[in-house]
VEXTOR-427330 format. One record per residue (C-alpha): x, y, z; chain. Coordinates in nm, 3 decimals. Each point is the difference from the previous one (the first is absolute). Layout:
VEXTOR-427330
> X | Y | Z | A
...
***
This chain:
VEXTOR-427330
> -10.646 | 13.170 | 11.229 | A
> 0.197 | -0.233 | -0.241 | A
> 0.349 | 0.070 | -0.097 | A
> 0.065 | 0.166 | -0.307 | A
> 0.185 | -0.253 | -0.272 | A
> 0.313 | 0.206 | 0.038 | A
> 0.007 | -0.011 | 0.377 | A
> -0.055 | -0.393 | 0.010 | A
> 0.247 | -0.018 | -0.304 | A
> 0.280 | 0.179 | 0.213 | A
> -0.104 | -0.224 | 0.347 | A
> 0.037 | -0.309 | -0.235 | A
> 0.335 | 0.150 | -0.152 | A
> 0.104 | 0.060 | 0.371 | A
> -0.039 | -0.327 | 0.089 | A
> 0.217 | -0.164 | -0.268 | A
> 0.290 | 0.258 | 0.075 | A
> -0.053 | -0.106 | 0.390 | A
> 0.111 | -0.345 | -0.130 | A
> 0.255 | 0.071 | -0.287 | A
> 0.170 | 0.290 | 0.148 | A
> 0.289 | -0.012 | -0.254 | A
> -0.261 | 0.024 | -0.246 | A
> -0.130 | 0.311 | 0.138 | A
> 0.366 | 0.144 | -0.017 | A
> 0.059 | -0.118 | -0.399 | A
> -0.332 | 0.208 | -0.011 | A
> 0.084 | 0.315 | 0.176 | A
> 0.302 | 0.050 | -0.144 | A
> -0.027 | -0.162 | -0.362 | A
> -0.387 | -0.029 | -0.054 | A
> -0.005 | 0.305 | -0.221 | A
> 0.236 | -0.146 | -0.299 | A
> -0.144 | -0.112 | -0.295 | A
> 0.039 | -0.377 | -0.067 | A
> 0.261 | 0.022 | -0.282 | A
> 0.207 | 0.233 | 0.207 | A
> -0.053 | -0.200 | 0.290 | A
> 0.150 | -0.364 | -0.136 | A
> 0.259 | 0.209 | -0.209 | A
> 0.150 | 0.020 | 0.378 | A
> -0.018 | -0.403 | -0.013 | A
> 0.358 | -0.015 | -0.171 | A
> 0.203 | 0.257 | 0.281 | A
> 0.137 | -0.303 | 0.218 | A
> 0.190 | 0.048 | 0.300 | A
> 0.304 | -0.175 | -0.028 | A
> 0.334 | -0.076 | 0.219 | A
> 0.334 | -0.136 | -0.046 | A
> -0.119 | -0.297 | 0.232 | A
> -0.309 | -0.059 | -0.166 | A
> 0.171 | 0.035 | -0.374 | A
> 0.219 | -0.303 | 0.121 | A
> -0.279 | -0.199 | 0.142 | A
> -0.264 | 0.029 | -0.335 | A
> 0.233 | -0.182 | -0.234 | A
> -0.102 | -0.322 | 0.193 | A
> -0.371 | 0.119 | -0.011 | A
> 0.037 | 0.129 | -0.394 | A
> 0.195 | -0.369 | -0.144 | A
> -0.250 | -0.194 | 0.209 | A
> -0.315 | 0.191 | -0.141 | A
> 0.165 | -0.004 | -0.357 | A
> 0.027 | -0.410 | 0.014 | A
> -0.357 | -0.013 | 0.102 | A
> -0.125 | 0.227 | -0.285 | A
> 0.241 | -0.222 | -0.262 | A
> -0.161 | -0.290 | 0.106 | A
> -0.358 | 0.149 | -0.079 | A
> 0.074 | 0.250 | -0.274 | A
> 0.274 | -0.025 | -0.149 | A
> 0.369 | 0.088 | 0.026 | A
> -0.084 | 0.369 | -0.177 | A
> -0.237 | 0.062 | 0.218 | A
> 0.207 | -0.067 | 0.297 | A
> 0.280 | 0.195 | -0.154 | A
> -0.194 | 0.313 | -0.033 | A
> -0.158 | -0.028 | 0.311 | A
> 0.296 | -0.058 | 0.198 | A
> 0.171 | 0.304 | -0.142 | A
> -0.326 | 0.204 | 0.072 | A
> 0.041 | -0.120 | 0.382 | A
> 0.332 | 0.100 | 0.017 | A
> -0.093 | 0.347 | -0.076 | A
> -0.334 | 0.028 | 0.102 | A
> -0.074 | -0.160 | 0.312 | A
> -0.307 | -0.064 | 0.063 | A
> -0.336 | -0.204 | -0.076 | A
> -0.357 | -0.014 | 0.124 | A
> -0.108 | -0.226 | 0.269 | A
> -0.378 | 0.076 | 0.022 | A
> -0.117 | -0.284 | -0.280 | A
> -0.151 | -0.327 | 0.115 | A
> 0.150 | -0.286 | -0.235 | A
> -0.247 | -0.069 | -0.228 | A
> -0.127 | 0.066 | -0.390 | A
> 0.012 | 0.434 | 0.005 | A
> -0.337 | 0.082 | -0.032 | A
> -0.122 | 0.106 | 0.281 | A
> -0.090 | 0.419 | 0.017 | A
> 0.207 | -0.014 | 0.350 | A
> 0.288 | -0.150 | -0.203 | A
> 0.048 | 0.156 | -0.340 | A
> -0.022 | 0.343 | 0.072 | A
> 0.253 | 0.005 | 0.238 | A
> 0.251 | -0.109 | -0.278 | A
> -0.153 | 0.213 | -0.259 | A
> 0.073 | 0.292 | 0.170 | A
> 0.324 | -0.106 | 0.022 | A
> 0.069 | -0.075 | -0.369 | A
> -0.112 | 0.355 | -0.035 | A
> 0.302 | 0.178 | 0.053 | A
> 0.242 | -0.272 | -0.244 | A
> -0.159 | 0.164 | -0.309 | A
> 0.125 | 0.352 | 0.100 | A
> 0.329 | -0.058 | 0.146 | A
> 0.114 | -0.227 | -0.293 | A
> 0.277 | -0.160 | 0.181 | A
> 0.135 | -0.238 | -0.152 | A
> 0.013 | -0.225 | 0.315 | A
> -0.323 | 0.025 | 0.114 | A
> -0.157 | -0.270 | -0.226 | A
> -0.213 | -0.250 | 0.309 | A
> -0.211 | 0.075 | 0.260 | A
> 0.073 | -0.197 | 0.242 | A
> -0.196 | -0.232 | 0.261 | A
> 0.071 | -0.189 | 0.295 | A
> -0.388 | -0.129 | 0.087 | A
> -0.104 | -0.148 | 0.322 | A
> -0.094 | -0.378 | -0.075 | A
> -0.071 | -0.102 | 0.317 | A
> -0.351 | 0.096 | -0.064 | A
> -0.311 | -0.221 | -0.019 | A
> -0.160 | -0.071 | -0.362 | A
> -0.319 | 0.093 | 0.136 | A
> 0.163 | 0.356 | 0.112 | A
> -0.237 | 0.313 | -0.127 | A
> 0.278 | 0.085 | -0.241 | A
> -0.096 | -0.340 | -0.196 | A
> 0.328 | -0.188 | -0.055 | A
> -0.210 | -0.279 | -0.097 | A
> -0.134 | 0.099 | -0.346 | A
> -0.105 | 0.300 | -0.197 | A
> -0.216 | 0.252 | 0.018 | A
> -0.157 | 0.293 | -0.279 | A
> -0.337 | 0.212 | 0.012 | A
> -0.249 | -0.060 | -0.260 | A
> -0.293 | 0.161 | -0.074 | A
> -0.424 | -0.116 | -0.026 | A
> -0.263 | 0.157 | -0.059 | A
> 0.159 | 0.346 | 0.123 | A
> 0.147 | -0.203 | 0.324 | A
> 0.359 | -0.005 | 0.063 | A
> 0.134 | -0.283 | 0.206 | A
> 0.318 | -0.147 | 0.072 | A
> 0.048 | -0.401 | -0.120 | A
> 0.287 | -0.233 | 0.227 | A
> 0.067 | -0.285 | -0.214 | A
> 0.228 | -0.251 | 0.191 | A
> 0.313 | -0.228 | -0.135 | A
> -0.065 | -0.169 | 0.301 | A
> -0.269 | -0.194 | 0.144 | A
> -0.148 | 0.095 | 0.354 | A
> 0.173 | -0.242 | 0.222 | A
> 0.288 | 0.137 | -0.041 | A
> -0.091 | 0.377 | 0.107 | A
> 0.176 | 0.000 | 0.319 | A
> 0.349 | -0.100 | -0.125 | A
> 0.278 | 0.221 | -0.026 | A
> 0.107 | 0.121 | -0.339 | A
> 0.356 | -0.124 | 0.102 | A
> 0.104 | -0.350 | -0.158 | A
> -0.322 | -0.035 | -0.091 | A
> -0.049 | -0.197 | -0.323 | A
> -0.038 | 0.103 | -0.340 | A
> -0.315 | -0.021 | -0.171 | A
> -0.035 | -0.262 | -0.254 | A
> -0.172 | -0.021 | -0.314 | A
> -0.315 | -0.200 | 0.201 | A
> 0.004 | 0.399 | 0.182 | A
> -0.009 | 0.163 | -0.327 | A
> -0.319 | -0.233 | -0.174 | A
> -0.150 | 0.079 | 0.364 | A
> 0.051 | 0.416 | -0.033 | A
> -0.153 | -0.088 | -0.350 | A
> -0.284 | -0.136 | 0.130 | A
> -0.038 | 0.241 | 0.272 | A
> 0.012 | 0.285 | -0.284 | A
> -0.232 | -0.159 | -0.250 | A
> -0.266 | -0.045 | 0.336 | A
> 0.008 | 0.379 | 0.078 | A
> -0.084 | 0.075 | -0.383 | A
> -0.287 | -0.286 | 0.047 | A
> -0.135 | 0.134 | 0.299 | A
> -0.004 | 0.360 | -0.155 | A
> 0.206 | 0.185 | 0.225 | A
> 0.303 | 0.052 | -0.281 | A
> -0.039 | 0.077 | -0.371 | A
> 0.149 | -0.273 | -0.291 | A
> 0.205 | 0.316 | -0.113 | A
> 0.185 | 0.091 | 0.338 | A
> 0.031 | -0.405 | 0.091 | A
> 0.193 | -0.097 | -0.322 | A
> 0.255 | 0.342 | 0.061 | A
> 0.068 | -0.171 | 0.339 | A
> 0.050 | -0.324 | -0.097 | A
> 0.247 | 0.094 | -0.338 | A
> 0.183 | 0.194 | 0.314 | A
> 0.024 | -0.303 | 0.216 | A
> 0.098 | -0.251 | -0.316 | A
> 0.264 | 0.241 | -0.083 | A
> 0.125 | 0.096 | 0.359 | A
> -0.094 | -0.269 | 0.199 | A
> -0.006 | -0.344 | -0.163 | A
> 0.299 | -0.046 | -0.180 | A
> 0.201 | -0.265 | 0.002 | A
> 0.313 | 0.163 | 0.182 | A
> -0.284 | 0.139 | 0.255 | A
> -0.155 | -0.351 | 0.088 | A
> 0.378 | -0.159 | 0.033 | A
> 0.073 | 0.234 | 0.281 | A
> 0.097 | -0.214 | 0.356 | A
> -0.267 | 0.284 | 0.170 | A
> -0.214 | 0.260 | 0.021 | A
> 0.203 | 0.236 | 0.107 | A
> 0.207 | -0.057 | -0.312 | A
> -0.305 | -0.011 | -0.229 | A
> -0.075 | 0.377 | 0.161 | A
> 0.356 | 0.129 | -0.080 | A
> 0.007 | -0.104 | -0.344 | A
> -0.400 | 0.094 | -0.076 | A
> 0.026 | 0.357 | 0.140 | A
> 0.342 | 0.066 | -0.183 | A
> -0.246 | -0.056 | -0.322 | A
> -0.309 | 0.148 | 0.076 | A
> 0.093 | 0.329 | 0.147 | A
> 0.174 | 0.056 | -0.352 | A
> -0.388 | 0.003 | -0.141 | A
> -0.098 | 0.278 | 0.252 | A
> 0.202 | 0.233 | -0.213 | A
> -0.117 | -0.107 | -0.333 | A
> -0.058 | 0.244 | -0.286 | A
> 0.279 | 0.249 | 0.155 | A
> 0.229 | 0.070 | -0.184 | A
> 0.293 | 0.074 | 0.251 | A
> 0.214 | -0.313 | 0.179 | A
> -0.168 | -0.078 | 0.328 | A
> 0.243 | -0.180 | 0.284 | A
> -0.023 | -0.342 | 0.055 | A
> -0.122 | -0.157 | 0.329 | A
> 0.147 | -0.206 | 0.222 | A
> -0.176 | -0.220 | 0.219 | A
> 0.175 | -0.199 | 0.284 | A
> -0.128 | -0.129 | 0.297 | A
> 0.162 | 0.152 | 0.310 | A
> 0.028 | -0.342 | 0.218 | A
> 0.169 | -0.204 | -0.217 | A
> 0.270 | 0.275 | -0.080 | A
> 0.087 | 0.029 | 0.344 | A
> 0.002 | -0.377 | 0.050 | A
> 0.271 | -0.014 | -0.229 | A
> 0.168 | 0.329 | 0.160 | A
> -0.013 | -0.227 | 0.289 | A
> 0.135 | -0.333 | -0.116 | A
> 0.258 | 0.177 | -0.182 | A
> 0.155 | 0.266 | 0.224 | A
> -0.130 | -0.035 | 0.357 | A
> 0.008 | -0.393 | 0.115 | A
> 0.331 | -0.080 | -0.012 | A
> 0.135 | 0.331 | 0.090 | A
> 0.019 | 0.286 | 0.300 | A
> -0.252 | 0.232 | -0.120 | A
> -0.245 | 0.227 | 0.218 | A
> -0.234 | -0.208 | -0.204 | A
> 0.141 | -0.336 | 0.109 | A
> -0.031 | 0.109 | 0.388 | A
> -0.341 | 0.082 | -0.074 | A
> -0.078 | -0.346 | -0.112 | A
> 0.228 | -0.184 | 0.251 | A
> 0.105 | 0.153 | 0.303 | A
> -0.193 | -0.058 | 0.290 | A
> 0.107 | 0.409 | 0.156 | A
> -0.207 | 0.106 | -0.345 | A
> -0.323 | -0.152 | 0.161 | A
> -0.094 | 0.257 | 0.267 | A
> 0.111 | 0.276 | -0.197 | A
> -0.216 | -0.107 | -0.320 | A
> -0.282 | -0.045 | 0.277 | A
> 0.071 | 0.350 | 0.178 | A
> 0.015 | 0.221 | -0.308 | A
> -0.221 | -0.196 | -0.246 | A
> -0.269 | -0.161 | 0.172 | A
> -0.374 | 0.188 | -0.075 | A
> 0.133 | 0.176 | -0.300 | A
> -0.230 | -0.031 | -0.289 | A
> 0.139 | -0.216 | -0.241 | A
> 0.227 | -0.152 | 0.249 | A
> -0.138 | -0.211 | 0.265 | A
> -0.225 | -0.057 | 0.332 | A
> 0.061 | -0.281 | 0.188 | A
> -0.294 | 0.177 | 0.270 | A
> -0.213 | 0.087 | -0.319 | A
> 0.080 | -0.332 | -0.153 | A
> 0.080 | 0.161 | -0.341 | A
> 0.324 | -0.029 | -0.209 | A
> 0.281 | -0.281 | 0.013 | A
> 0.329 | 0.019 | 0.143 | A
> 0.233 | 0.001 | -0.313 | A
> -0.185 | -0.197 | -0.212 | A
> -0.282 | -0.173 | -0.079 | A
> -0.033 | -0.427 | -0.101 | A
> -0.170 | -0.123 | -0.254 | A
> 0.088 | -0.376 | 0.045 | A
> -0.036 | -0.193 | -0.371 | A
> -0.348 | -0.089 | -0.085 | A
> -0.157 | 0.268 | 0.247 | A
> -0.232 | 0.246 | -0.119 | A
> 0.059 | 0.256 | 0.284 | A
> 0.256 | 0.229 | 0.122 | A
> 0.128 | -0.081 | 0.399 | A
> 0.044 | 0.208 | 0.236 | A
> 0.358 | -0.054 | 0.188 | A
> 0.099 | 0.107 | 0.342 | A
> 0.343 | -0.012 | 0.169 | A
> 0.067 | -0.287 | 0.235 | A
> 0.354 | -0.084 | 0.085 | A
> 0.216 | -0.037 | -0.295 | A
> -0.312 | -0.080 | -0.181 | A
> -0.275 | 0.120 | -0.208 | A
> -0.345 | -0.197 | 0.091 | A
> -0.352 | 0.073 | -0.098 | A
> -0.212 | 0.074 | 0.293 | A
> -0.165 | -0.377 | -0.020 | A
> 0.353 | -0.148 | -0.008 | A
> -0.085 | -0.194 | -0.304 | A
> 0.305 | 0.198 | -0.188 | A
> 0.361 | 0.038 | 0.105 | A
> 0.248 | 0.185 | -0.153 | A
> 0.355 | 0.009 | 0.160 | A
> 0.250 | 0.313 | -0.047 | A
> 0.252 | -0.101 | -0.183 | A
> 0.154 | 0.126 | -0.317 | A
> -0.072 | -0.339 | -0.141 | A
> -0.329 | -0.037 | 0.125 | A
> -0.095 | 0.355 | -0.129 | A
> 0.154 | -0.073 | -0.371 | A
> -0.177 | -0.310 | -0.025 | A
> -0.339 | 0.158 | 0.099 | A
> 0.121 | 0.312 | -0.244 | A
> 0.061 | -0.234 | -0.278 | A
> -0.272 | -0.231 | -0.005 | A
> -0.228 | 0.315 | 0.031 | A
> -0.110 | -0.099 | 0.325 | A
> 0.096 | 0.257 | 0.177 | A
> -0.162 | 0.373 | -0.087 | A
> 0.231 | 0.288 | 0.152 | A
> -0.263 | 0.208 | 0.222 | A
> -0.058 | 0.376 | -0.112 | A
> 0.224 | 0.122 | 0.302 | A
> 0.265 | -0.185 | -0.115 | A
> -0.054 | 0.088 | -0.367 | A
> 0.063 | 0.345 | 0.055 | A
> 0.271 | -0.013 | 0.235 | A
> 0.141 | -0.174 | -0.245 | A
> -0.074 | 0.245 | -0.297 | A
> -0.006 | 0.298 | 0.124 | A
> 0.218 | 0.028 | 0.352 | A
> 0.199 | -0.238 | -0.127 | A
> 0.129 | 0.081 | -0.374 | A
> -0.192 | 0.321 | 0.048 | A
> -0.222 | 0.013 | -0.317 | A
> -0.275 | 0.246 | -0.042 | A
> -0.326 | -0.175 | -0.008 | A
> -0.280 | 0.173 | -0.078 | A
> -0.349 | -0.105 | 0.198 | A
> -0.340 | 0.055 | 0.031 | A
> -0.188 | 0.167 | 0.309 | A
> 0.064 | -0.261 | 0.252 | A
> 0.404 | -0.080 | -0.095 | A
> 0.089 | 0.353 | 0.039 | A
> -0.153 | -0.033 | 0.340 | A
> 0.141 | -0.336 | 0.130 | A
> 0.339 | 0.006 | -0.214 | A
> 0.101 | 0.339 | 0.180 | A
> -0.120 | -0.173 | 0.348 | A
> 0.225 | -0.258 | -0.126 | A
> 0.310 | 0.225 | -0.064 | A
> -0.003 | 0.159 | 0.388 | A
> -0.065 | -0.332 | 0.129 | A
> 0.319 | -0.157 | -0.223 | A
> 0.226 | 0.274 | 0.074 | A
> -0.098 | 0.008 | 0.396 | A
> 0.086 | -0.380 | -0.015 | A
> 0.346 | 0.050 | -0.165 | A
> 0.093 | 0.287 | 0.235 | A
> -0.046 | -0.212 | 0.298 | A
> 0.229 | -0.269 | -0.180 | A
> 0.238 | 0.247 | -0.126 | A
> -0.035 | -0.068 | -0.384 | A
> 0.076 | 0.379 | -0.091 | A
> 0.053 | -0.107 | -0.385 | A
> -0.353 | -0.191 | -0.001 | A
> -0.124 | 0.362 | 0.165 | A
> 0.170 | 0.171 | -0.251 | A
> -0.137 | -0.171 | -0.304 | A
> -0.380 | -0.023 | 0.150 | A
> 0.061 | 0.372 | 0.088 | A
> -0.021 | 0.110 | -0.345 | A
> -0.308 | -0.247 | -0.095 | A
> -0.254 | 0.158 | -0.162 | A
> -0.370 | -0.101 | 0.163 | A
> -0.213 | 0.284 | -0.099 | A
> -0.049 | -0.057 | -0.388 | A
> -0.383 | -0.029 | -0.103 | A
> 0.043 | -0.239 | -0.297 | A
> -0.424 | -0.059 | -0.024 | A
> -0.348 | 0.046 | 0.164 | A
> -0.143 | 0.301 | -0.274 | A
> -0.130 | -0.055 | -0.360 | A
> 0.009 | 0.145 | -0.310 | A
> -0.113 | -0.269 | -0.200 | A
> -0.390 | 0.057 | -0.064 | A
> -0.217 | -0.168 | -0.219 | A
> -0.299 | 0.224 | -0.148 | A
> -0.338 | -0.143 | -0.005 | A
> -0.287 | 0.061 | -0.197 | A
> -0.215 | 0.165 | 0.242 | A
> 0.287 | 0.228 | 0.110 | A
> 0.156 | -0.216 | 0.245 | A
> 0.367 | 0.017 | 0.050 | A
> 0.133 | -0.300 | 0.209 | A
> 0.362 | -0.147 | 0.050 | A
> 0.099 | -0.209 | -0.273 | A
> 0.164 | -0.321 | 0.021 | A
> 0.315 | -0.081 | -0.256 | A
> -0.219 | -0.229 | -0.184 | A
> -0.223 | 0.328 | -0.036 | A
> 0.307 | 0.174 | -0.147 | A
> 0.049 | -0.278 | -0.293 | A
> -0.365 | -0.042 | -0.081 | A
> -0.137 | 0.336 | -0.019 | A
> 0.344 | 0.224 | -0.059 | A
> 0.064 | 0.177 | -0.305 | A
> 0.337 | 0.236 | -0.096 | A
> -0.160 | 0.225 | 0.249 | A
> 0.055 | -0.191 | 0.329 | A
> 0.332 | 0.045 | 0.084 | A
> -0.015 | 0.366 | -0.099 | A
> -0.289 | 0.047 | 0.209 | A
> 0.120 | -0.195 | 0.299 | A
> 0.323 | 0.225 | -0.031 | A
> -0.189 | 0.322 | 0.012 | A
> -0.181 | -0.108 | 0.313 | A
> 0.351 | -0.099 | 0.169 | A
> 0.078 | 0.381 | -0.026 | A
> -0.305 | 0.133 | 0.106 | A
> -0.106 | -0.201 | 0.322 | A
> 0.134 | 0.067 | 0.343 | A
> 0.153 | -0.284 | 0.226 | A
> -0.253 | 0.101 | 0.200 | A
> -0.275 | 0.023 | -0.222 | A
> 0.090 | -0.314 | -0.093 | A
> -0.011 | -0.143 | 0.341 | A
> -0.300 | 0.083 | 0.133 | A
> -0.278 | -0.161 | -0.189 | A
> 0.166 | -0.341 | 0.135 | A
> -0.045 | 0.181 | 0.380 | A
> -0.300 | -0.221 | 0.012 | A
> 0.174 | -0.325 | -0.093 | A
> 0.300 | 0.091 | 0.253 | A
> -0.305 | 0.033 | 0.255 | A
> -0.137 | -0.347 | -0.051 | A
> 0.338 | -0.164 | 0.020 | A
> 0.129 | 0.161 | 0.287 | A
> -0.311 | -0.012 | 0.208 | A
> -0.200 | -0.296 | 0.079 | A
> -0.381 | 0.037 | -0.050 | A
> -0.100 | 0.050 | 0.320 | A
> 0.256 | 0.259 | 0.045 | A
> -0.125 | 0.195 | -0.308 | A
> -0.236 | 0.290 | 0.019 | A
> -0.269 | -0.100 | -0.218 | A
> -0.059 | 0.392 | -0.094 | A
> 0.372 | -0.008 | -0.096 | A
> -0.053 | -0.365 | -0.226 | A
> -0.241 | 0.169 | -0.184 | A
> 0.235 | 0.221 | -0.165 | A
> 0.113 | -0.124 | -0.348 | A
> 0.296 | 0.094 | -0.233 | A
> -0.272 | 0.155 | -0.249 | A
> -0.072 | 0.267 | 0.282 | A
> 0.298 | 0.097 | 0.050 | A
> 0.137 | 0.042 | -0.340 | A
> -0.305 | 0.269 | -0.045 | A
> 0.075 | 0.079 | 0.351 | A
> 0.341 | 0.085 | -0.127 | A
> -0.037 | 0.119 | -0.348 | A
> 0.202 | -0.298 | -0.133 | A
> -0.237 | -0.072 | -0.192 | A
> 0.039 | 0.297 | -0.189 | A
> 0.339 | -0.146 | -0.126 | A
> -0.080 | -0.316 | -0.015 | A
> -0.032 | -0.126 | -0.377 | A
> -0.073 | -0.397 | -0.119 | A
> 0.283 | -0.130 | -0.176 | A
> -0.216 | -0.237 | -0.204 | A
> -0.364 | -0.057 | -0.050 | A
> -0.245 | -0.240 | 0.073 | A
> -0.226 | -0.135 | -0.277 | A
> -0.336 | -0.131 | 0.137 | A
> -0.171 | -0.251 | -0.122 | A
> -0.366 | -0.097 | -0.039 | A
> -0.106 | -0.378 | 0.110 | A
***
């Protein structure tokens, strides 16, 4: 007799808890708060005396990087925010917000700023992952929107970038030109030709691309990364037009060139835990004995992960994987060699050639300075892995201040993986929306509506249509149950009810062709 959908719903919610355990304890003992309440939590940091003296050197570095990208009032304002408040999300991949797993995770952030009206709480802020392929499923490498024909919804990815490039990182990768921009152009004028996207909806996206995207102080960015920073700072204004109340700005900074210059700056030339890390031979088998096969860290059995950080020698299109050898880094065919020393390292740092691994990234962040970063499903696994395996390392070394600061490191924040940002259809439907979604087909009623459903969805609730997308990650597809793959985040929002409260922000106009 075939399972029922709820049983096969709970095996395949079993299995995903198997594997993200500290997901299954944010869950259990938070799963029941609505979202608003939920990220109103975001702000209650847990701070010490040592890590208050330590996040000065985190907070002026962080503030120079946003001046150099925003401006000096931006930096100002953010800065003081930090100083008071501090956290930020982790979860984003670098890349132009408008992906659904993106957007909504900073949405339901905002949410609480327009009720607490403090005065300081003007940016939400950012630290993305760029070390993330332009070809990754959260498309860093263009834009994407829903359109509708001939009572068919579908989603259109319209690149800035042409397909050779699809495997590079986002980091230092360059800026598009205006030769990318007549090319998106093209692209956009061929979907209209080819019928799948109406004249009306192609000219809203390309007035939002002229205005947000090519502009001169856009195109005269040194790369990509920069072009994201300054682009989302814009657009994520227009997700909030026709409300009348201040929204917060966003911040958007990538996460591995902050800590580059964290690195250059305060841990080279110096005796930091953070120095021995990077150059003392004793660090080696401890980093191995702790760390090794933890997700997001490294396998040298498994063959995943780097050891500190990754190359990306000039002119290469591909991340390299580095492995410990000596007082050297070296690729595993020996074609690269990188050798530990604080000169060595600030070259590589400098000329962008080195890209700080997500291990170290974090000890650096969080253990280190000891700031609250939110994540998504996976970091909240790995980064409190992470934490045990840091402070087991500094007990056997003795570093009781480094335990101390780690010790109060916050690892169990979800900052993303749920929605509330649904596009209506015209058959019904109700599907995620992406932010380009938001500024084509929002009205004055958006915001309100997206604030509603921020009050009336669970964590949970919100969590467990994406059970099926968890599944498919964590499990390979011969390790799936196919019973269990059938199961889609449709069912289990009428499974759940949540479909009862969920309501389309903005509608979908369909067109005839």
């Amino acid at each position: 007799m075939a399972s029922s959908l709820k049983e096969n719903f709970q095996k395949l919610k079993d299995k995903v808890l198997e594997k993200r355990p500290v997901l299954k304890e944010i869950m259990a003992k938070r799963g029941d708060k609505n979202l608003f309440d939920y990220a109103k939590e975001y702000i209650s940091v847990n701070l010490n005396n040592p890590i208050r003296f330590r996040q000065d050197e985190l907070i002026s570095t962080f503030k120079e990087e946003v001046a150099k990208r925003l401006g000096n009032e931006v930096a100002e304002g953010a800065a003081k925010q930090l100083e008071n408040y501090y956290f930020v999300s982790t979860t984003d991949h670098h890349g132009p917000l408008l992906h659904p797993f993106f957007i909504n995770g900073n949405l339901v952030e905002a949410a609480p700023y327009f009720e607490m009206a403090d005065p300081l709480l003007k940016y939400v802020i950012v630290l993305p992952c760029a070390n993330v392929s332009l070809n990754n499923s959260s498309y860093p490498r263009g834009v994407i929107f829903n359109s509708c024909v001939n009572g068919k919804i579908q989603m259109h990815r319209i690149p800035f970038f042409p397909a050779n490039v699809r495997l590079s990182p986002v980091y230092n990768f360059r800026p598009y030109t205006k030769e990318d921009m007549d090319r998106f152009r093209s692209l956009l004028r061929a979907e209209v030709r080819d019928n799948n996207l109406p004249q009306e909806e192609a000219t809203k996206v390309q007035n939002v691309v002229d205005e947000i995207y090519d502009q001169p102080e856009i195109l005269a960015c040194e790369n990509y990364s920069d072009q994201i920073t300054k682009t989302n700072f814009n657009i994520w204004k227009k997700f909030f037009n026709g409300y009348s109340a201040k929204a917060p700005d966003l911040i958007y900074l990538e996460q591995e060139g902050l800590v580059a210059r964290l690195l250059v700056k305060y841990h080279l030339y110096t005796d930091t835990t953070i120095t021995h890390v990077l150059l003392d031979n004793e660090y080696e088998t401890l980093i191995d004995q702790y760390f090794e096969n933890i997700q997001g860290a490294y396998s040298r059995k498994e063959n995943y992960g780097t050891f500190l950080f990754w190359a990306l020698p000039k002119g290469s299109k591909y991340r390299i994987q580095l492995w410990k050898q000596g007082n050297f880094l070296v690729s595993e065919d020996g074609s690269y060699k990188l050798e530990l020393t604080p000169e060595a390292i600030e070259k590589g740092l400098e000329t962008k050639e080195l890209i700080p691994s997500m291990m170290l990234t974090f000890i650096v962040l969080s253990f280190y300075y000891g700031l609250k970063c939110l994540g998504g499903f996976s970091q909240v696994n790995y980064l409190t892995f992470m934490k045990n395996a840091y402070i087991k390392m500094q007990t056997e070394r003795g570093n009781y201040r480094s335990i101390e600061v780690c010790a109060r490191a916050q690892t169990k924040e979800i900052g993303g993986d749920f929605t509330i940002a649904f596009i209506g259809g015209p058959n019904g439907e109700v599907i995620p929306a992406t932010g380009l979604d938001l500024i084509l087909y929002g009205d004055e009623n958006t915001w309100p509506t997206l604030m509603e459903e921020s009050k009336t969805i669970g964590l949970e609730e919100a969590i467990n249509p994406i059970m099926p997308e968890f599944y498919s990650i964590i499990y390979t597809e011969v390790q799936r149950d196919p019973e269990l793959s059938r199961i889609t985040a449709g069912d289990i929002t009428k499974l759940t009810k949540v479909d009862t409260k969920i309501k389309a922000c903005c509608q979908i106009k369909n067109h005839l062709v």
